[in-house]
VOGU-3710 file (C-alpha; in Angstrom, 3 decimals, decimal comma):
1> xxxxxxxxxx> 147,757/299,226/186,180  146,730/295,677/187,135  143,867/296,097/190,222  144,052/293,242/193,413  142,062/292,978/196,313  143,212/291,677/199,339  140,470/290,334/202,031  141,529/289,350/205,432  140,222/289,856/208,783  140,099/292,669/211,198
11> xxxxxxxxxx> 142,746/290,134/213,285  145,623/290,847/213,637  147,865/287,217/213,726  149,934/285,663/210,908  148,137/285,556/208,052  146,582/289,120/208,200  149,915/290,272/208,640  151,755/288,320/205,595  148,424/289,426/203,873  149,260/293,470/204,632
21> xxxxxxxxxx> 152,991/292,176/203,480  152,089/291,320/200,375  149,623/294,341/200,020  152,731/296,884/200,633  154,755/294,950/198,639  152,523/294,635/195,351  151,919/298,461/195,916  155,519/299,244/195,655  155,558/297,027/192,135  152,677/299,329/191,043
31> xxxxxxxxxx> 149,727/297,689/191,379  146,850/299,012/192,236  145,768/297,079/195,900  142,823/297,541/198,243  142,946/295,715/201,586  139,100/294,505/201,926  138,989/293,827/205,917  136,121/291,503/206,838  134,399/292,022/210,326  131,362/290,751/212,070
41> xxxxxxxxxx> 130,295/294,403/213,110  130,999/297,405/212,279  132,170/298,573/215,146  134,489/295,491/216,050  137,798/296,512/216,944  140,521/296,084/213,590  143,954/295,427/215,060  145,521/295,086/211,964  144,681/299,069/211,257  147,633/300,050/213,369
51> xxxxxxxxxx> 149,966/298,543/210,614  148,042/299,577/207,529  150,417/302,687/206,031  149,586/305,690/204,127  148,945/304,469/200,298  147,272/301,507/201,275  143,601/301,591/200,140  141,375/300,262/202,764  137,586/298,859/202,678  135,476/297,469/205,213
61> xxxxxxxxxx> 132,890/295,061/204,697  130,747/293,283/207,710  128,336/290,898/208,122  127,936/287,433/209,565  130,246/284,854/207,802  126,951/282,772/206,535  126,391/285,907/204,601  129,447/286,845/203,964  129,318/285,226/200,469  126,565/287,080/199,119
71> xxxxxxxxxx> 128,070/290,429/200,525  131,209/289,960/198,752  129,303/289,260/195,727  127,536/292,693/195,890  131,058/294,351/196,240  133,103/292,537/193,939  130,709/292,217/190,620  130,827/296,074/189,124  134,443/296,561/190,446  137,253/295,901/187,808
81> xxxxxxxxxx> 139,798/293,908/190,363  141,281/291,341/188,113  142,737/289,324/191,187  141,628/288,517/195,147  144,296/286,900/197,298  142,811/285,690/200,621  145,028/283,321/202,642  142,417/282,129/205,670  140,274/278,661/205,072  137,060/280,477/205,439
91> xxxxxxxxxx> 137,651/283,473/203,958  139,278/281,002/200,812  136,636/279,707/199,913  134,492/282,608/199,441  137,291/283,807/197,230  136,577/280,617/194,972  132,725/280,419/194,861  133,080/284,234/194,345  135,892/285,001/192,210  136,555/282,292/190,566
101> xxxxxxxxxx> 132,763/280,215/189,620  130,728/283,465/189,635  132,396/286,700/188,814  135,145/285,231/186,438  138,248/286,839/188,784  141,272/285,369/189,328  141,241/284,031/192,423  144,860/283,618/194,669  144,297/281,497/197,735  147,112/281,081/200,245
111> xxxxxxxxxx> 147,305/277,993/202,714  148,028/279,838/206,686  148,552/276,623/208,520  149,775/272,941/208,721  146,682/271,313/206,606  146,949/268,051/208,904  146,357/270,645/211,798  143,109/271,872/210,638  139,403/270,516/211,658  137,806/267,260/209,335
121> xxxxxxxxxx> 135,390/269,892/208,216  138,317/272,252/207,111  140,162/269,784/205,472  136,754/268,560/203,528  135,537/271,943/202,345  139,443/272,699/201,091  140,219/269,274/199,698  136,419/270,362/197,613  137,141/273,686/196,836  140,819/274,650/196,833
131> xxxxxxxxxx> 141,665/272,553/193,559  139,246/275,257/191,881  141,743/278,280/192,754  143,837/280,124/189,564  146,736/280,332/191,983  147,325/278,125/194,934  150,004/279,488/197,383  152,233/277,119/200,409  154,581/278,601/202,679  156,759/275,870/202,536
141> xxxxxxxxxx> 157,799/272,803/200,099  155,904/269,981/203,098  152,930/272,028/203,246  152,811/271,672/199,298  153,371/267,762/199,813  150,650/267,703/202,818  147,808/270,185/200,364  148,446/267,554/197,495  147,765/264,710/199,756  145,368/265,643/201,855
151> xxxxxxxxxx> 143,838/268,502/199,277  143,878/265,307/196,426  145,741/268,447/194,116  148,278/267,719/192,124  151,956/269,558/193,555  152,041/270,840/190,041  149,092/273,412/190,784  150,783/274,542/194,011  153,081/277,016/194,404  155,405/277,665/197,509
161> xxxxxxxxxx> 156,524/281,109/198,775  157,795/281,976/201,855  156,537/284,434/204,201  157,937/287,964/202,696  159,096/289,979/206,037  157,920/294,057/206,272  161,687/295,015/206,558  160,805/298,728/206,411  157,970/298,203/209,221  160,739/296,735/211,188
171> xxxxxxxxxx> 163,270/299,388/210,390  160,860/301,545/211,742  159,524/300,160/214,691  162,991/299,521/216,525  163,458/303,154/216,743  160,722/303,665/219,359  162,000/303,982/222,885  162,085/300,750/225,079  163,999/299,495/227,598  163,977/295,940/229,765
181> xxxxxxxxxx> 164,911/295,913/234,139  168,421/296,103/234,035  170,502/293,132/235,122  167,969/290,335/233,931  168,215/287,941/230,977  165,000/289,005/228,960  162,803/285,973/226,875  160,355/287,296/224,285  157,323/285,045/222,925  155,196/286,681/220,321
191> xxxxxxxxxx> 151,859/285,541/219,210  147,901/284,933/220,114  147,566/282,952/223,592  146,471/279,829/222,075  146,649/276,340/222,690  148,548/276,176/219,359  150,926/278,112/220,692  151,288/275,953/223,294  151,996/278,488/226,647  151,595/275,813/229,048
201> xxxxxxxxxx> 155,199/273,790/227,927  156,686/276,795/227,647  155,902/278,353/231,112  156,921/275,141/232,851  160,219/275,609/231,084  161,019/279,078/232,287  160,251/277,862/236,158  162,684/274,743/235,319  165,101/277,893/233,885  164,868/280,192/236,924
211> xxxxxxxxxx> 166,151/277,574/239,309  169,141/277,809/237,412  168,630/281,258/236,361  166,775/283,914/238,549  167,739/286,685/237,134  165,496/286,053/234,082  162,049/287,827/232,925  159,476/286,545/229,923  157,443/288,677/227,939  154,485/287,308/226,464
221> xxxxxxxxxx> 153,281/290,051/223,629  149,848/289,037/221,885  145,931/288,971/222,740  145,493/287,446/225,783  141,760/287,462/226,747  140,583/284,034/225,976  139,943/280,775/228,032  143,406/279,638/227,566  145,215/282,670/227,897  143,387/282,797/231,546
231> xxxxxxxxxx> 144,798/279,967/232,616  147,735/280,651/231,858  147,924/283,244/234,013  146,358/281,248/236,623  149,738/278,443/236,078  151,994/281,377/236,389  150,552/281,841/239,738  150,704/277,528/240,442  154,230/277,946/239,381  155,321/281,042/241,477
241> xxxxxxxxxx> 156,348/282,677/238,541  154,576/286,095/239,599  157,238/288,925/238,861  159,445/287,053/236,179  156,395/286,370/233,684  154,971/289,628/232,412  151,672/289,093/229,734  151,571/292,168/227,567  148,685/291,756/225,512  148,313/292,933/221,979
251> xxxxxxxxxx> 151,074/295,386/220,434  151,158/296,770/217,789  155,062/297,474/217,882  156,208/294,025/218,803  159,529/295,109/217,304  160,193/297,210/220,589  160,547/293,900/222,640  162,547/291,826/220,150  165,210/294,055/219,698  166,229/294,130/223,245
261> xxxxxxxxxx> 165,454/290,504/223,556  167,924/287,768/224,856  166,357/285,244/223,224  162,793/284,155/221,593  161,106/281,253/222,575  158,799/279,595/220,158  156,905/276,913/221,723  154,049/276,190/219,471  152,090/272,652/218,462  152,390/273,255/214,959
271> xxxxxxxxxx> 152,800/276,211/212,779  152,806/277,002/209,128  156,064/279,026/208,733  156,151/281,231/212,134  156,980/284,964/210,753  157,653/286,412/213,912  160,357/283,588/213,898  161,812/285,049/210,689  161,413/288,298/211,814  163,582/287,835/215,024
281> xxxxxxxxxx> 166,127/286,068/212,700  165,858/289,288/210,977  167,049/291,238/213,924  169,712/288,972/214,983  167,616/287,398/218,213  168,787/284,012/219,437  166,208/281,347/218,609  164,810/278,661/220,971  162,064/277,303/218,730  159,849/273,972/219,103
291> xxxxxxxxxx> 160,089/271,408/216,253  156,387/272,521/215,098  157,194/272,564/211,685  159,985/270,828/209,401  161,420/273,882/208,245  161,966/275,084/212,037  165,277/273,208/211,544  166,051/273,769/207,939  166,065/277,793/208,902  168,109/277,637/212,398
301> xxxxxxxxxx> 170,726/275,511/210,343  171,917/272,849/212,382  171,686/275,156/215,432  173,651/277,761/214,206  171,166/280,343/214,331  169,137/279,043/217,956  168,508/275,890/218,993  165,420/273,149/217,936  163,387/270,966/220,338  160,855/268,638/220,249
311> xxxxxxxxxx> 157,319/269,877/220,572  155,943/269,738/224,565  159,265/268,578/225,850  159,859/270,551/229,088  163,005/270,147/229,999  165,050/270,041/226,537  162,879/273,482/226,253  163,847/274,563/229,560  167,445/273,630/228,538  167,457/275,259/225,551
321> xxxxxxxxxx> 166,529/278,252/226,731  169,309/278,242/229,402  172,198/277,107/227,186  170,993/280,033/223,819  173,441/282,343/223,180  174,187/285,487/220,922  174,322/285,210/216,907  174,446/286,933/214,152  171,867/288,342/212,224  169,999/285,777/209,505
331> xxxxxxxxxx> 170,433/287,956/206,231  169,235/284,451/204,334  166,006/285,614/205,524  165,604/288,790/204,453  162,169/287,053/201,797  160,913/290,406/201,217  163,199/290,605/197,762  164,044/287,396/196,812  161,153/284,556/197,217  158,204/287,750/196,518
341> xxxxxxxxxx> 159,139/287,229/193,680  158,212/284,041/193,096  154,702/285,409/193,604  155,012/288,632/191,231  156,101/285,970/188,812  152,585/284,104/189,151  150,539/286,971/188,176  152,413/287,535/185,080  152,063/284,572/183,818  147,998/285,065/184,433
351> x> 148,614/288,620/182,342
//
């Protein structure tokens, strides 16, 4: 039985959570996974934990990230893992220095964001390191192009697979008791408040909405106790949107809110391939969605399956959102069993 480890983060956004995908997913092939969870202390809070099942092997390991490499040395050279997946910049390129130039592993790295997106020093370090990975993973075919450009790697060495979605997490997680204010057209954004997810264009939207629309509410599920997400909630109050904007904070059953959702708004900068997008096509949710990544529009198909805007446009967002209406559920995007294995088909060809 082939042994993998897995290191993310004790976060809990979208590439911890595709990381814990693939982790369940390799384990039901039969490999033999450990999810490695990096933290700065010990006693730092792991969100991701709350979505870690029984079966999963789990290890912690925490330091500070400038010794980070050295630690994960000391762990990895007398185990007998023959591959480590990481798909976060930093966490990346320990994987190569460690895996691949030291320890002789095969190292996986996955790309978790728009490469253009990232900081000069992020695009440096990759475009020096990531052409030094076994297996080099995009989420989608213009991420390859932008990694080979930017990365100077040849498309050849990159792979793409999409985000696989946790169908049985889902299945699961829609079954736990939840209900919206009667009466009230319910909106549902999902994700870190971020300036990447861009909060600000979308809050101005839902006042534009009300005016046409009172009877409306917006959830806003994910951690929201940083700079931005503050003033955010100090524009809901500019925009007398107290009482129709509700911030939830972290869940860790988002699912609850989805599936009694209206609609969910996307209203991000740029993305890599937004899962919680995929997941809400999953469950049949309306889409309003910014254009923050090409394949926004290649997935909601010409509008069939929610409607596309430009990024930071107010009012086509606020428009959007008013005109969205019921559909069907996106079975195209069920990834879990068709582009996995894509990915399953890279490690045997390292066997």
């Amino acid at each position: 039985m082939e042994k993998i480890l897995l290191l993310t983060n004790a976060k809990c956004g979208g590439a911890e959570r595709v990381t814990l995908t693939f982790a369940k997913i390799l384990h039901s092939q039969g490999y033999d996974v450990t999810l490695l969870i990096y933290r700065i202390y010990e006693d730092d809070r792991c969100e991701l934990l709350a979505f870690i099942p029984d079966g999963i092997k789990v290890d912690y390991i925490s330091c500070r990230y400038r010794s980070l490499i050295w630690r994960f040395y000391k762990y990895l050279r007398n185990s007998d893992f023959k591959y480590v997946f990481t798909s976060l910049p930093l966490l990346n390129y320990v994987n190569i220095i460690v895996s691949r130039f030291l320890l002789n592993k095969v190292s996986i790295i996955r790309e978790c964001n728009t490469p253009s997106r990232h900081s000069k020093i992020i695009r440096f370090m990759s475009a020096c390191l990531y052409r030094f990975a076994n297996i080099i993973i995009s989420q989608t075919d213009d991420m390859k192009k932008e990694m080979a450009n930017l990365y100077r790697i040849s498309e050849n060495k990159i792979t793409t697979v999409y985000n696989p979605i946790d169908t049985e997490l889902i299945a699961k997680s829609i079954q736990a008791e939840f209900k919206f204010p009667g009466d009230y057209k319910i909106y549902v954004a999902v994700g870190r408040v971020q300036p990447q997810k861009d909060y600000t264009t979308m809050l101005k939207a839902f006042a534009e909405l009300l005016k046409k629309q009172p009877n409306s509410l917006l959830y806003i599920i994910g951690e929201d106790q940083s700079e931005y997400a503050i003033k955010q909630k100090t524009l809901v109050n500019q925009l007398n949107l107290h009482g129709s904007v509700f911030f939830e904070g972290f869940q860790s059953n988002p699912y609850k809110y989805l599936k009694g959702a209206d609609c969910f708004v996307l209203s991000s900068e740029y993305e890599g391939l937004p899962n919680v997008m995929l997941e809400a096509l999953y469950l049949g949710i309306p889409i309003v969605a910014t254009a923050s990544v090409p394949i926004v529009e290649d997935v909601l198909q010409g509008n069939r399956y929610g409607i596309c805007v430009p990024v930071k446009d107010v009012d086509l967002l606020a428009k959007a959102m008013y005109e969205i209406k019921k559909v069907g559920k996106h079975l195209g995007f069920n990834l879990s069993q068709n582009t996995f294995v894509r990915f399953l088909s890279l490690l045997n060809n390292r066997n």
